[in-house]
N, C-alpha and C positions, 0 to 999 in steps of 0.2 A: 604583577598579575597580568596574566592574556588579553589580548582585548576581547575575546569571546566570554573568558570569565566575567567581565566587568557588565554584560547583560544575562549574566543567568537570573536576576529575580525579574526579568522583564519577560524572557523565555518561558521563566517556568510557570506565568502566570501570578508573578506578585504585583502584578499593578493593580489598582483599587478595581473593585469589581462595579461594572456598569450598572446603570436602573437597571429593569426586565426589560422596557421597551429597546433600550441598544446594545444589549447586549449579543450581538448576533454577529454575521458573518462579514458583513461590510460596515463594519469599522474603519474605513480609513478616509480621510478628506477627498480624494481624488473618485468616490463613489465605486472603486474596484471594492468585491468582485464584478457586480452587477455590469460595469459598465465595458466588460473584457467581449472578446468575439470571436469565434474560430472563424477559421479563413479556409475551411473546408468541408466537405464532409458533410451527413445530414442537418448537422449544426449548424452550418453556414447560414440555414432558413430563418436563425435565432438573433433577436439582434442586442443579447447579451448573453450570461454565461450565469445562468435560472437555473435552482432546485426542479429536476423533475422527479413530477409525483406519477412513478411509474408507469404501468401500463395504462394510462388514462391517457396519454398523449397531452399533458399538460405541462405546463414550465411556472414557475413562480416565483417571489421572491419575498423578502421580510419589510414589515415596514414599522420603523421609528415609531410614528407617532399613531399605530393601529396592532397591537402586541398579538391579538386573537385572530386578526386576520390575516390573509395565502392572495396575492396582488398577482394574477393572471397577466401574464406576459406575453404568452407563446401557444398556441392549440396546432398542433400537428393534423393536416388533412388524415381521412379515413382511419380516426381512430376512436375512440370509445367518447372521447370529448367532443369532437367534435358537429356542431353545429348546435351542441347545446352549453356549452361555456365560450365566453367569448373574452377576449383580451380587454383589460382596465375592469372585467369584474372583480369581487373581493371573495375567497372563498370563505363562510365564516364558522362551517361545519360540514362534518359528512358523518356517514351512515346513522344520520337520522339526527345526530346530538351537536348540539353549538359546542366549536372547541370552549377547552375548561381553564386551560392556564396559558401563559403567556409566553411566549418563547424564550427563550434560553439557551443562544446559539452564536459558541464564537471560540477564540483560540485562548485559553487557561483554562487551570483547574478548578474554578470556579465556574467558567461558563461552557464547557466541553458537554458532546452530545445535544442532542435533538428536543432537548424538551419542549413540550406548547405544540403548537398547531400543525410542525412537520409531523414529530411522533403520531400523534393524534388522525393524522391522516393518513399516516403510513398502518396504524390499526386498520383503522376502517376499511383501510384498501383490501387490506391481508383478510379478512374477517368477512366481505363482500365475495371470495374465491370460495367459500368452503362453502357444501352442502346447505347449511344454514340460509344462507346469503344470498344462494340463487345466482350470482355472479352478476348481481346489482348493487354498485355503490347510487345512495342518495346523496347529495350535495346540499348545502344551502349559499345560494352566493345574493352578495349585493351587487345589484346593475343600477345605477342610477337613481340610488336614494330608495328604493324599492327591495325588499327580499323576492327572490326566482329559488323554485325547488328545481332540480334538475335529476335525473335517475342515468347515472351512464351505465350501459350495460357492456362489461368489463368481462365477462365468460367464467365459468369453473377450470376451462382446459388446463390451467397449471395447478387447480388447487392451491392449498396451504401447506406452509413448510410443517414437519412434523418436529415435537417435540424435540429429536435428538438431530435435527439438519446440521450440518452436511449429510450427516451418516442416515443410512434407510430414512430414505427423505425420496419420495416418486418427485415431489414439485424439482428439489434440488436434480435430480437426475432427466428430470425433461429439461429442465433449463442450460445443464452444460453441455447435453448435446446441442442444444442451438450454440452456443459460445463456441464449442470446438468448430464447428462448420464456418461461423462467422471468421472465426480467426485464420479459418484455410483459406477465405475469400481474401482474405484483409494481406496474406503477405506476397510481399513485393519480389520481383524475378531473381533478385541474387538472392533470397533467402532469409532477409532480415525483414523485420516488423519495424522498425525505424529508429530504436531508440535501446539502448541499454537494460533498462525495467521490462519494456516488451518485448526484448530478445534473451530475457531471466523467464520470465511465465508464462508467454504464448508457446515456447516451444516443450516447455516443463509439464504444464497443461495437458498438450496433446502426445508427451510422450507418456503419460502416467497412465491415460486412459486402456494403454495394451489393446490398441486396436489398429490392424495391419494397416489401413485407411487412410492412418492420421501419421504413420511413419515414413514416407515419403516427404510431408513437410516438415519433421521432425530433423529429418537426416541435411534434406536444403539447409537449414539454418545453422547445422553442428557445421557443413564443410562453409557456410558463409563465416561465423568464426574463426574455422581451420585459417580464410584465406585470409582473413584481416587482421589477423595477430602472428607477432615473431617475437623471435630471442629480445633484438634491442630493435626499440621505436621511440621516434619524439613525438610523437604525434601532442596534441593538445585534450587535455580533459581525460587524461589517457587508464587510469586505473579504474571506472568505472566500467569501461569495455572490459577489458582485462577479468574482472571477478565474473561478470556475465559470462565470459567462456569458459572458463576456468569450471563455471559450476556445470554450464551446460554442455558440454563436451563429456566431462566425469559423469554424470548420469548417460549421459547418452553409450561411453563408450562401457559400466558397467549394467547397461538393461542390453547392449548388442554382441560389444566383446568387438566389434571389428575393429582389425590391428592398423590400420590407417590412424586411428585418432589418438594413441599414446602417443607416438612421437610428435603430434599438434600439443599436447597437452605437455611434453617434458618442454616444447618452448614457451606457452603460456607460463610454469615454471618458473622458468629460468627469468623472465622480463618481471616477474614479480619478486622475484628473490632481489630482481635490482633495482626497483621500485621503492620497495621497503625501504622505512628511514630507520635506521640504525647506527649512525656517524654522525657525529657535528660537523665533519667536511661535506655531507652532503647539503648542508645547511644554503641555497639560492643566493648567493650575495645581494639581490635587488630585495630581501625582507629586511633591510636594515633600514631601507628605505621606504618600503610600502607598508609592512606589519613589524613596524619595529619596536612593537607591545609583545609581539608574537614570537620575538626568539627565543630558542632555548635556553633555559636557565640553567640548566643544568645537563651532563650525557643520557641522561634516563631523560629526561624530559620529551615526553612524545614517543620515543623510544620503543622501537617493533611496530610502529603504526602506519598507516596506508593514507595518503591524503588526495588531492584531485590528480596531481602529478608526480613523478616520480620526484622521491627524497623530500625535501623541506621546505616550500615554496608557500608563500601567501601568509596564512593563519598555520600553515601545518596541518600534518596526520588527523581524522576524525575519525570517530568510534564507530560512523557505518560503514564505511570502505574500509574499517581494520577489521567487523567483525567477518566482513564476507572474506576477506586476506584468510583468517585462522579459518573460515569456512570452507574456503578453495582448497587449500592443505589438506586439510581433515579428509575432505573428499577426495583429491590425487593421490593420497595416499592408498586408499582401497581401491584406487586403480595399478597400480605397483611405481609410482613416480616416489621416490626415494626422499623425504623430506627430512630439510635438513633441522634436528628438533628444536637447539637454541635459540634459529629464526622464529619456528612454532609458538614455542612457549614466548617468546618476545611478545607476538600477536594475543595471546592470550592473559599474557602482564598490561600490557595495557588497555585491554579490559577491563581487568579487576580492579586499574587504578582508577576508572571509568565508573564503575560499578558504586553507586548509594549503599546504604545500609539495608536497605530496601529491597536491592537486584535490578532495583533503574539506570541506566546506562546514561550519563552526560553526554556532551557534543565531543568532547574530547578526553584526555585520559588525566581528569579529577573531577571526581565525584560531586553531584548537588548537594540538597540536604539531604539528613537521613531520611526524612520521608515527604521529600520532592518526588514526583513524578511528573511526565507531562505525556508526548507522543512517544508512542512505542518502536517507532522501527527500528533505532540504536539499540533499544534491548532484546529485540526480535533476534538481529544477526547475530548479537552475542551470545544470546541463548540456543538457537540451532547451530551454533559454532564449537560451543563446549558439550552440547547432546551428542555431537558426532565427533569428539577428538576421537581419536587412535589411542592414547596413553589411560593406562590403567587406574591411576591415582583419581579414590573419588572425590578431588575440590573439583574436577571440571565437570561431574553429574549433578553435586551439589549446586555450581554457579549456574547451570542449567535449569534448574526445579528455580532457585531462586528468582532468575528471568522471568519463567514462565509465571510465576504466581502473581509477580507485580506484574503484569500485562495483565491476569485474571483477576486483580483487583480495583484493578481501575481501566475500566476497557472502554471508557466513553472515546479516550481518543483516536478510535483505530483509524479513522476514514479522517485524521488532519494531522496526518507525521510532516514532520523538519522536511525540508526539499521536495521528494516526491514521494507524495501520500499513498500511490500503489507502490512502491517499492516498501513502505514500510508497513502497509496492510499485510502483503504477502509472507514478508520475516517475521511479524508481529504472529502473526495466525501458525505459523511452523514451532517458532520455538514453545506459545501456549500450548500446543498440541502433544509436547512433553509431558502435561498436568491434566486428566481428563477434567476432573474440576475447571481449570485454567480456560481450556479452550471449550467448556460448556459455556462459560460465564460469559465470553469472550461473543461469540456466537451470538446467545439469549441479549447481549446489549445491545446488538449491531444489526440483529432483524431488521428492525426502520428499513436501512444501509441496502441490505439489500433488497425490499419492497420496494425503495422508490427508485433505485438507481436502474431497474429493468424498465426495458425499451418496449415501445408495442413491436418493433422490428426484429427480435430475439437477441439483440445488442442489450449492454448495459455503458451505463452512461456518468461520466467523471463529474460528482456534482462540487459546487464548491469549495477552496476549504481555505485553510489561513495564509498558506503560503500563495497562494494565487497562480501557480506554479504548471504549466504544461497544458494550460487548455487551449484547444486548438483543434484542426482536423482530424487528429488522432484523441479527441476527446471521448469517441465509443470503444478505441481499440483499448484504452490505458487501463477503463475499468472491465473491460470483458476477457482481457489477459488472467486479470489477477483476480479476477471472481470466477474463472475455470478452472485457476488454479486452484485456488483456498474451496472450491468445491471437490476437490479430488486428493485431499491431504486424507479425508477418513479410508479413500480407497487401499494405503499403505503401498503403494504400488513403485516409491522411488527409494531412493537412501536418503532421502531427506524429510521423506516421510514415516520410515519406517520400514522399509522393505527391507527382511535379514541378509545380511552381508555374509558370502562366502567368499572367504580369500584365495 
């Protein structure tokens, strides 16, 4: 057995479930998350890494031994909090009612999702915007052994999302034009936003919108690609770039048609065809030594799958770099790149070997339980992988629908995937998007998500999650990429979204 197999029931959430009081997000002896800090950026002012509760200009975090209560950390000058919440108050209700239940906030299926006193304030907040509300949240906080009412006036300007947001949603559409602008601001001179995720959805973002405006920074980022990928590279950590171009270029070069970027993309190709593990000679001689739980047992073993580095190195192929593999294909293909099928379908076998009973995708290519689930973004890529093959036989629309249903049935975990939480928000919300159902449900869970993650700045903001994973100066760019993005999936405006494909 793998050695990743040997903690799936730790992953999946089969460890005993916490009281309510700890069951939350810092779990772990070293006091992370709480105790983490970007080293840039607006955040830098912050001197941890705090739930913010939205457009209040507040930061907070959970506490052990007080389950109903929001421990004020953080007040942002010139913004709705400030000068009337102040840091070490308790917050212990808003919009007029004492929170009700106790939080219920942390990494398994048992304790996934917002419940208790985030949820609860992320209502009020939302509820405070609309016509009703006046664009006055009430507060109640504890200062000093004493209850303080406080009234922050927080504005109607965005309103409330409407029932069917993303889609004819005014609030969602005032919101992602600040996102697109924000994100013109945010990228750097050769064209990149800094990191692989945000070089997948900042540029995906503003090329979905169809606004001449935002095609200028659209087009920087496709030739930063262009320049930074070939036929063969060693580079380190290398097949994470690689699926980022691969997707972003094939959109780019089927929304413009300019003939410059097929032949970037037959070498993107070509470095992935040789990427791909498919041989036991490609097997690293140093995993005899370092994951030597991790070698293949047999030639199918891992087989068609994409792991950090080309061929067979470490733990091997996982299921999110293999689904965006079969998703790059998929997409090159509708750009006229000639794909060769046995690799394809390879990509798509180890999927399905991946794939629960369920349509939940494992870390690698053997399935959980039948009805294990946990964080979606492994089933995210799988399932916009198999919505977009090329090949006509329907088990790849079926393993499609099936993806997307389990992400629609259990949608707590969108905002705390494996590694990096907006890369699996962003797949998670694409391949739901195949299931109106799916990505209604998907949506209606993760409201909170988006209430408290927007910025008083027009930024949105990366709030904690289990992996601890990427907070930092680019702590506003990470979530305002991929909530531009997953706002402009109902516009149908890419091939990943929906926009009909002429060959």
């Amino acid at each position: 057995m793998k050695t990743h197999a040997l903690i799936v029931s730790l992953l999946l959430g089969a460890f005993p479930a916490l009281p309510a009081a700890r069951a939350q997000v810092h779990y772990y002896p070293d006091g992370s998350p709480w105790n983490q800090r970007a080293d840039g950026g607006p955040d830098a002012a912050v001197d941890g890494w705090y739930y913010n509760l939205g457009i209040t200009g507040l930061r907070v975090v959970l506490v052990e031994d007080a389950p109903r209560h929001l421990l004020v950390k953080h007040v942002f000058e010139d913004t709705p909090a400030a000068g009337k919440v102040r840091p070490g108050d308790f917050i212990v209700g808003a919009g007029s009612r004492p929170f009700a239940s106790d939080h219920k906030n942390g990494y398994g299926m048992d304790c996934f999702g917002p419940e208790g006193p985030i949820l609860e304030f992320a209502q009020a907040l939302e509820a405070s915007q609309s016509e009703a509300g006046k664009g006055r949240l009430a507060l109640t906080l504890l200062r000093d052994g004493r209850t303080v009412e406080a009234v922050l006036a927080v504005g109607r300007r965005y309103g409330t999302y409407a029932q069917s947001f993303p889609r004819d949603c005014r609030k969602t559409e005032i919101i992602r034009a600040e996102l697109l602008a924000y994100l013109v601001e945010q990228q750097q001179p050769d064209g990149s936003w800094g990191s692989p995720p945000h070089d997948t959805f900042a540029p995906l973002a503003l090329l979905a919108s169809g606004e001449r405006k935002h095609l200028a920074a659209v087009e920087k980022n496709a030739r930063m690609h262009a320049a930074t990928t070939a036929a063969r590279d060693e580079s380190s950590l290398i097949n994470w770039r690689y699926m980022a171009a691969a997707i972003v270029l094939s959109e780019y070069y089927l929304a413009t048609g300019e003939k410059w970027v097929k032949p970037e993309l037959q070498e993107v190709y070509d470095f992935l065809i040789s990427s791909q593990y498919v041989d036991l000679t490609q097997v690293n001689e140093k995993v005899k030594e370092t994951h030597p739980d991790a070698l293949p047992r047999s030639a199918l073993d891992s087989h068609g799958g994409w792991g950090h580095n080309p061929g067979f190195e470490g733990y091997g192929p996982i299921s999110m770099l293999t689904g965006q593999g079969a998703l790059a294909f998929a997409l090159m293909s509708r750009c006229g790149i000639e794909i060769d099928r046995a690799r394809h379908d390879a990509a798509y076998d180890f999927l399905a070997r991946a794939s629960g009973r369920n349509g939940y995708v494992w870390y690698e290519d053997q399935a959980a339980g039948a009805d294990d689930w946990a964080d979606m973004g492994r089933t995210g890529a799988a399932g916009i992988a198999n919505l977009l093959c090329p090949y006509q036989e329907k088990r790849y629309r079926e393993r499609a629908l099936a993806h997307a249903r389990v992400i629609g049935a259990h949608p707590e975990s969108f905002p705390d995937t494996h590694g990096s939480p907006i890369m699996g928000m962003g797949f998670a919300a694409l391949a739901a998007h195949a299931d109106e159902e799916s990505f209604r449900r998907l949506m209606d869970a993760n409201k909170w998500w988006f209430v408290l993650a927007q910025c008083p700045d027009g930024s949105f903001y990366y709030q904690p999650n289990r992996d601890n994973a990427g907070y930092g100066a680019d702590s506003r760019l990470s979530a305002t990429a991929v909530t531009a993005f997953i706002f402009s999936i109902p516009r149908r405006s890419l091939q990943l979204t929906g926009k009909p494909f002429r060959d």
